[in-house]
C-alpha positions as CSV (number, residue, x, y, z in Angstrom):
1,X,8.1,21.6,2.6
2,X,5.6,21.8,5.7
3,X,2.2,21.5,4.9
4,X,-0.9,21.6,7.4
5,X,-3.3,19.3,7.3
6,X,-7.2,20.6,7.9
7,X,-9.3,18.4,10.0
8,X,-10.5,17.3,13.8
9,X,-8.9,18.1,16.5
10,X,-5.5,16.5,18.5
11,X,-6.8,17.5,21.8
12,X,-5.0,20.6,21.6
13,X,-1.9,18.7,21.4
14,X,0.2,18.8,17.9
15,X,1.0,16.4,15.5
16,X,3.4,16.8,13.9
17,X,5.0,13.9,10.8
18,X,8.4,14.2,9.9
19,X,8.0,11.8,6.0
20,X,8.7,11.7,2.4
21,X,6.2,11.8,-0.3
22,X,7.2,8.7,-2.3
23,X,7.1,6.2,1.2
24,X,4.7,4.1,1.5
25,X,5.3,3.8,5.1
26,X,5.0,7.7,5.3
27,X,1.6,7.7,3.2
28,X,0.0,4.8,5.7
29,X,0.7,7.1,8.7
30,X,-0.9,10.2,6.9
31,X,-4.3,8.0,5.7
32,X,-4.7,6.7,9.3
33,X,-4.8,10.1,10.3
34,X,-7.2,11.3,8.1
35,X,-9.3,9.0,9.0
36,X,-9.3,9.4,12.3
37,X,-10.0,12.9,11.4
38,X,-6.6,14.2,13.0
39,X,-5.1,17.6,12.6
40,X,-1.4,17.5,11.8
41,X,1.7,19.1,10.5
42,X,3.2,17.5,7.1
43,X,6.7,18.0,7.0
44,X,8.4,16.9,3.9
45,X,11.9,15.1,4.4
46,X,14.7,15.5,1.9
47,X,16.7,12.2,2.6
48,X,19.8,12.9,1.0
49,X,20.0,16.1,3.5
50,X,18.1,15.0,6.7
51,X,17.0,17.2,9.1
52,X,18.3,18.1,12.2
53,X,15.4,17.4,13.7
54,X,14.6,14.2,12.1
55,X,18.2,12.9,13.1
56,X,17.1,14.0,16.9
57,X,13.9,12.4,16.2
58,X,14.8,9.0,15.3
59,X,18.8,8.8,16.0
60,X,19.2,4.8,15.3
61,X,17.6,4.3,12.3
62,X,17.5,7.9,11.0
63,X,14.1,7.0,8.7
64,X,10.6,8.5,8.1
65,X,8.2,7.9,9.3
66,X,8.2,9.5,12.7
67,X,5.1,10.9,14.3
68,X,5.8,14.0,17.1
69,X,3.1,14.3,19.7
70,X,3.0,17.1,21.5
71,X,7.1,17.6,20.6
72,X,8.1,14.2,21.5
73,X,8.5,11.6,18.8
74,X,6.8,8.3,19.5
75,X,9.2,6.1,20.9
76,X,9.1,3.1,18.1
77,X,9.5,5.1,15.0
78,X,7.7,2.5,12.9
79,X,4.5,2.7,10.7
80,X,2.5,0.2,12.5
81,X,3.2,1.0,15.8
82,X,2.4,4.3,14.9
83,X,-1.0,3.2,13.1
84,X,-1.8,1.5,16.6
85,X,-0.5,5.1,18.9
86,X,-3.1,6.9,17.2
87,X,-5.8,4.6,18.6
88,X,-4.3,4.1,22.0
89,X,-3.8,8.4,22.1
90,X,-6.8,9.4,20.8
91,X,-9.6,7.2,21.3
92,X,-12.0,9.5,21.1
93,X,-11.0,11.0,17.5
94,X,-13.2,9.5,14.9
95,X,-13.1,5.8,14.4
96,X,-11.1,3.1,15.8
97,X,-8.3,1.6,13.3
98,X,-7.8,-1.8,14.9
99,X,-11.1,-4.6,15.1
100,X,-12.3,-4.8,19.2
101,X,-12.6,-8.1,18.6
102,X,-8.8,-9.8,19.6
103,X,-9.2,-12.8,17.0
104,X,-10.0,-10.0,14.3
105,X,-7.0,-8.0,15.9
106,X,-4.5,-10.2,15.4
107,X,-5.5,-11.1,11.7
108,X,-5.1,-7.4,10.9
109,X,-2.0,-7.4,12.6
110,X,-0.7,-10.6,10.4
111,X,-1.5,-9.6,7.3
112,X,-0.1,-6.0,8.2
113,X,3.1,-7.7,8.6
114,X,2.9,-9.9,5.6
115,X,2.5,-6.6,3.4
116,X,5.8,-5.1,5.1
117,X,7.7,-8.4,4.7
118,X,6.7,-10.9,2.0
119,X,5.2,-8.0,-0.2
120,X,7.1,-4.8,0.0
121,X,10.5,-7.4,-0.3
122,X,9.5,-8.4,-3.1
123,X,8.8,-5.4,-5.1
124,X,11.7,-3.8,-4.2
125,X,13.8,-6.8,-5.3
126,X,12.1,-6.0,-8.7
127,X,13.1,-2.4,-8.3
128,X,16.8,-3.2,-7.9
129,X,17.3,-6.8,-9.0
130,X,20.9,-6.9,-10.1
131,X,19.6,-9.4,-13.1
132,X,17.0,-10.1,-15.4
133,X,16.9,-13.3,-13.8
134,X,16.2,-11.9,-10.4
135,X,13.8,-9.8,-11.4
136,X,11.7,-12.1,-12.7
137,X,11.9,-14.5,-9.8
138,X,11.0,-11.3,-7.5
139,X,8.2,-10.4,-9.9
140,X,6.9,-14.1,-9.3
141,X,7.0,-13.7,-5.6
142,X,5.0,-10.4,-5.6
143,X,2.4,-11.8,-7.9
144,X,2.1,-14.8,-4.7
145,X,2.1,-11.9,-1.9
146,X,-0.7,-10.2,-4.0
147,X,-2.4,-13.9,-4.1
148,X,-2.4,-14.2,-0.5
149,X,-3.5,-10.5,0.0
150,X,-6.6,-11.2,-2.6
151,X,-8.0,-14.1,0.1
152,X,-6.9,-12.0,3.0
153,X,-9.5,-9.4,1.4
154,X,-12.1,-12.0,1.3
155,X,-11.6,-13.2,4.5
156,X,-11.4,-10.5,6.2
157,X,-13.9,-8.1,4.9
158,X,-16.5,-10.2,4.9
159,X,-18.0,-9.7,1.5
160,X,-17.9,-5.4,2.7
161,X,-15.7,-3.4,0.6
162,X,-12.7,-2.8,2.7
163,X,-10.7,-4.6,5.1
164,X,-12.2,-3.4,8.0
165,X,-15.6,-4.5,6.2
166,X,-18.1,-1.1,5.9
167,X,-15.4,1.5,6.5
168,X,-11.4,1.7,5.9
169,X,-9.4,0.4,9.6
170,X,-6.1,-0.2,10.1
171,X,-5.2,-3.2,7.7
172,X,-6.5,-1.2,5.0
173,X,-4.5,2.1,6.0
174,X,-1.3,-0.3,6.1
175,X,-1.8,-2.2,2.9
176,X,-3.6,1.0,1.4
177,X,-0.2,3.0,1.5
178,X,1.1,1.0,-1.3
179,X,-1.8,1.6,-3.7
180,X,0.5,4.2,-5.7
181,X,3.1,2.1,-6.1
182,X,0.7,-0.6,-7.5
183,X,-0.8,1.5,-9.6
184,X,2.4,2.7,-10.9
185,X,4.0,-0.9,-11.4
186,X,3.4,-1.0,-15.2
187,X,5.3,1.8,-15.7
188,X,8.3,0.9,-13.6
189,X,8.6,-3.0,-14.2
190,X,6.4,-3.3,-17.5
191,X,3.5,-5.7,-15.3
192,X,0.2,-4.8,-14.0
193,X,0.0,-5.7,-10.7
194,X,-3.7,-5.2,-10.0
195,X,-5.4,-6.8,-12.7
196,X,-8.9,-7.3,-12.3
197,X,-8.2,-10.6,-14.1
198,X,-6.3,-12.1,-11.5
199,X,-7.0,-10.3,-8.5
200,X,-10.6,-8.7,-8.9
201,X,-11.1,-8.2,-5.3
202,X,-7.9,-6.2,-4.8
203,X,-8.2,-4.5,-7.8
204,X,-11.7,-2.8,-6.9
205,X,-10.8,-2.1,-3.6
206,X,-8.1,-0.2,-4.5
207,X,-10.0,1.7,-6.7
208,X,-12.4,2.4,-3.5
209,X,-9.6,3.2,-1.1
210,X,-8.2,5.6,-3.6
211,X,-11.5,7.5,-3.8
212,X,-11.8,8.0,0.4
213,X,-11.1,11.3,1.3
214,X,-8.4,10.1,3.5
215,X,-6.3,8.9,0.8
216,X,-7.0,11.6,-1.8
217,X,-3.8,14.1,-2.0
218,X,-1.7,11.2,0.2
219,X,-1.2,8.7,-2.6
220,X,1.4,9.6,-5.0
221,X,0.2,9.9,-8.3
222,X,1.9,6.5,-11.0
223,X,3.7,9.0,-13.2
224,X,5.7,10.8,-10.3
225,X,6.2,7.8,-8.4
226,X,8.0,5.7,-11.9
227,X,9.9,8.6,-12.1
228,X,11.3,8.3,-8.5
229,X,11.4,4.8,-9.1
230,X,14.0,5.8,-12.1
231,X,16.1,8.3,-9.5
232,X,16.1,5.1,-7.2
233,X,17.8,2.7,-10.2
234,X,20.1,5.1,-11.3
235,X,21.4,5.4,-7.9
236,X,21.7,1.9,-7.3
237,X,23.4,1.5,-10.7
238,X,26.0,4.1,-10.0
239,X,27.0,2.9,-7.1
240,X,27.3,-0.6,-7.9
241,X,29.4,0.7,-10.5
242,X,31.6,2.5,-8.1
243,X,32.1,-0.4,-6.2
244,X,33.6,-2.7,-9.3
């Protein structure tokens, strides 16, 4: 399904993101260009029966997300890199995603990284933990990741309510993708992941990212994205059954 997205101007040139509702990868692309107040084409993926031209798009890895400009796909096909073409291309559309400042840079750029390795690996060893056992032990290791993430939020906003301190940037785009699938994580594994308990500053900005215009119609809503999440299993299932 191809839906158009209403909103500033791409210098005349179109955007185009080839993507797939549940992805949290797709969804951080999509925020970041709301909020740089970027028009854009929405075209919705089916996976099991890729596109022609998502396969000419992206013929290594043959995933979503991938961003065409102006008919040509950005060359690395990969969420960040993408979060940081749409400041390099359009510089003059709305506001920056990445700090000016380098130190504050490469903190966003860390912790970025941190949510796409320690945190996302994590949950989805949850998701398709062959054992109870394992599933627990990655349910322990998402609880750290979400630890760290709670100081990174301190640290980095400085007290403000987002990452990027007064206003949404790239660090909260990237984590801010995942904010469905937190939300959603007591339905799929049983365990609240943002409990204002344990992780009050997390907790609250989520609620505050999930309010922003940008995010509102991007972020999948708990219900559809724990039924996915039981599509996902079954799969798994059945094929590790086939392979006994």
């Amino acid at each position: 399904m191809t839906q158009p997205r209403d909103g500033g101007r791409a210098d005349g040139q179109q955007l185009k993101v080839l993507g797939a509702w549940p992805s949290p990868f797709v969804n951080r692309v999509r925020v970041a260009l709301h909020l740089k107040g970027l028009d854009y084409e929405n075209v919705e993926e089916d996976l099991v029966n890729k596109s022609e031209l998502l396969l000419a798009s992206n013929p290594v890895h043959k995933k979503v997300p991938v961003l065409l400009h102006a008919g040509r796909p950005v060359p690395v096909p990969e969420s960040l890199v993408i979060l940081e073409y749409l400041d390099d291309a359009f510089p003059a559309a709305g506001p920056a995603l990445l700090p000016a400042d380098p130190f504050d840079r490469a903190v966003a750029r860390f912790w970025a990284a941190f949510v796409d390795g320690k945190l996302h690996g994590a949950m989805v060893a949850v998701l398709m933990g062959p054992t109870e056992e394992a599933r627990a032990a990655a349910t322990e290791d998402t609880f750290a990741a979400l630890d760290a993430l709670e100081g990174a939020l301190k640290e980095c906003s400085g007290g403000k309510g987002f990452f990027g301190g007064d206003a949404p940037g790239y660090l909260d785009a990237a984590f801010g993708g995942f904010v469905g699938w937190l939300r959603a994580w007591d339905k799929i594994a049983g365990v609240t992941l943002l409990d204002a308990g344990r992780v009050p500053l997390l907790a609250a900005w989520a609620e505050r990212f999930a309010a922003l215009d940008a995010a509102k119609g991007v972020i999948p809503e708990p219900d559809h994205l724990a039924e996915f999440a039981k599509v996902l299993q079954a799969r798994a299932a059945a094929a590790a059954a086939a392979g006994n």
